[in-house]
C-alpha positions as a printed NumPy array, in Angstrom:
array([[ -3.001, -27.793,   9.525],
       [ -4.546, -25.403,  12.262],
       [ -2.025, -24.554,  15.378],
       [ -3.107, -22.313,  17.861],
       [ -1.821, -20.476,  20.904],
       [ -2.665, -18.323,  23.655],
       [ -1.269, -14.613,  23.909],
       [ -0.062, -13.321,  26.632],
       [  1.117,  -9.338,  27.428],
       [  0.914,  -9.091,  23.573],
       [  2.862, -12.356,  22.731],
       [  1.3  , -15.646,  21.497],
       [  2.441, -18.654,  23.724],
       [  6.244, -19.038,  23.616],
       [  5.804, -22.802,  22.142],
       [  3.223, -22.288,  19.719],
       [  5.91 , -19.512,  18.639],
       [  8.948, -22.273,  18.707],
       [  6.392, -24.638,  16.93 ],
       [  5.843, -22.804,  14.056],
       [  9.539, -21.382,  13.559],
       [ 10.505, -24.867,  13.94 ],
       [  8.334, -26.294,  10.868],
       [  8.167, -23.15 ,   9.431],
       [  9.689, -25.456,   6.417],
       [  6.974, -27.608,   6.801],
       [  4.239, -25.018,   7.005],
       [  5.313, -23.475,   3.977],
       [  4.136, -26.611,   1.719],
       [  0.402, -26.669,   3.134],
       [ -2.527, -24.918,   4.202],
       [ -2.1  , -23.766,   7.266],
       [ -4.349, -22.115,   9.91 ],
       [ -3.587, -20.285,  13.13 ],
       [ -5.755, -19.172,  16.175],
       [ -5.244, -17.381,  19.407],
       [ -7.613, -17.968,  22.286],
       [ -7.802, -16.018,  25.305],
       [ -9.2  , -12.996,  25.096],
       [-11.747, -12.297,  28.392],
       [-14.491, -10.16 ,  29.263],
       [-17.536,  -9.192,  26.569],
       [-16.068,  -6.662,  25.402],
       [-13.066,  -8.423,  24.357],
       [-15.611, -11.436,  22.389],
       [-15.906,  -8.905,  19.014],
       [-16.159, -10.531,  15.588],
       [-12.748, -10.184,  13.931],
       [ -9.85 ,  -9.728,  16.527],
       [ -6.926,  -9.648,  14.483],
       [ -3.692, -11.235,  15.597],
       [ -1.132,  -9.903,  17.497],
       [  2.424,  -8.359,  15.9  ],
       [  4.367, -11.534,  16.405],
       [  1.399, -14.011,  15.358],
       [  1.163, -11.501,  12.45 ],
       [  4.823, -12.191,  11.351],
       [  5.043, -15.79 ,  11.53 ],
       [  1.758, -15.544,   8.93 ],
       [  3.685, -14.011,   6.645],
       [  6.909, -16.365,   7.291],
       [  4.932, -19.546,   6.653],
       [  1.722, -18.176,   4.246],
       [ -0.739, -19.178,   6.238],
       [ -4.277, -19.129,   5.199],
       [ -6.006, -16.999,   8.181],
       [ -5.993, -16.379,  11.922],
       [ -9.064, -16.088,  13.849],
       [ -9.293, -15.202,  17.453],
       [-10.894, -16.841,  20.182],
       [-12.752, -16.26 ,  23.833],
       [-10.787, -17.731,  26.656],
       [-11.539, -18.572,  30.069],
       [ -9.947, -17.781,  33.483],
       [-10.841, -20.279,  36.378],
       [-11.604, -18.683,  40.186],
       [ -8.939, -20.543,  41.608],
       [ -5.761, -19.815,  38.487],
       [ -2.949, -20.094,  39.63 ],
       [  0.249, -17.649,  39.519],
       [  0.678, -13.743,  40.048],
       [ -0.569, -12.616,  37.056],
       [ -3.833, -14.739,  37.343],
       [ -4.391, -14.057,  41.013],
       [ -4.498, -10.248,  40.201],
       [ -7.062, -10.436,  37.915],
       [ -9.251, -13.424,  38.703],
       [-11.433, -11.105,  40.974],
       [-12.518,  -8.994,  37.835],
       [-12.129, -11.405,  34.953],
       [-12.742, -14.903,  35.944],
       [-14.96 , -16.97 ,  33.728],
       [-15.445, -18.405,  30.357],
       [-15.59 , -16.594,  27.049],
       [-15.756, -19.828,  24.939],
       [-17.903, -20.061,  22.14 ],
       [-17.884, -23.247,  20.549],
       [-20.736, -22.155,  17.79 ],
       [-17.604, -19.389,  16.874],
       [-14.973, -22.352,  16.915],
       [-17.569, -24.633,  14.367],
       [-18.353, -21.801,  12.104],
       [-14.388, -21.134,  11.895],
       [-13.845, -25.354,  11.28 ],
       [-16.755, -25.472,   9.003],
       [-15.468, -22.811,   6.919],
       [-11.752, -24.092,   6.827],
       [-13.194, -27.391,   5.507],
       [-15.505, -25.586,   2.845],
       [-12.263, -24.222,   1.666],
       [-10.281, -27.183,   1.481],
       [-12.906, -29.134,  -0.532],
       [-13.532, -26.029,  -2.839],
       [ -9.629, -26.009,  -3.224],
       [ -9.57 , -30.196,  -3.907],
       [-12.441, -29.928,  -6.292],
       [-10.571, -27.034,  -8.036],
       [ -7.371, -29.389,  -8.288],
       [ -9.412, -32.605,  -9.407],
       [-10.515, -30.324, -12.235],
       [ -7.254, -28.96 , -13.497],
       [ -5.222, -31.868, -13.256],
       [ -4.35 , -33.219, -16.604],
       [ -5.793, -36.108, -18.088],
       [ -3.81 , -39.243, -18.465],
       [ -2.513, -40.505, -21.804],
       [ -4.284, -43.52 , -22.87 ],
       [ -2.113, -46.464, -22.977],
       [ -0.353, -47.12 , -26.791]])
């Protein structure tokens, strides 16, 4: 599973928070995944942002696999306080989907390394008597 989430002022979006405490159950029993996306400006697009404090936690709560960071984007015409006070410096897009792919295409390489590993440790069956 991959869930992902937004930070704002140092806090990942308050229901991709809720989501994961929710399931945390859930979570527990699979591979899981998390990403944050958001993050403007150039400076801001450096390889291997690591997740906020709270994002941190619920990793531990739920043992999930990894977190990767993403760009986000701002649009001229945001909306709200917050947005409106920075859109003059920071408005634009810091998506990269070639980072999102190579993050996808390495999840995947794990989970078929991982069902490979399985196939080959699973016991054989007992032939019929």
């Amino acid at each position: 599973m991959i869930v992902g989430g937004a930070p704002y002022n140092g806090r990942w979006h308050r229901d991709a928070r809720r989501f994961v405490t929710r399931h945390r159950r859930e979570l527990r029993t699979r591979p899981v995944w998390l990403f944050s996306s958001g993050p403007l400006g150039d400076a801001e697009q450096r390889p291997d942002i690591p997740p906020v404090r709270g994002v941190a936690k619920l990793m531990d709560r739920i043992g999930a696999c990894g977190h990767e960071t993403f760009g986000g984007r701002l649009s001229p015409d945001a909306p709200g306080f917050f947005a409106e006070a920075i859109v003059k410096t920071w408005a634009g897009d810091w998506r990269d989907p070639e980072h999102v792919e190579r993050w996808v295409a390495a999840i995947v390489t794990e989970l078929q390394a991982t069902a490979r590993s399985d196939v080959r440790t699973e016991a054989p069956s007992s032939p019929p008597s």
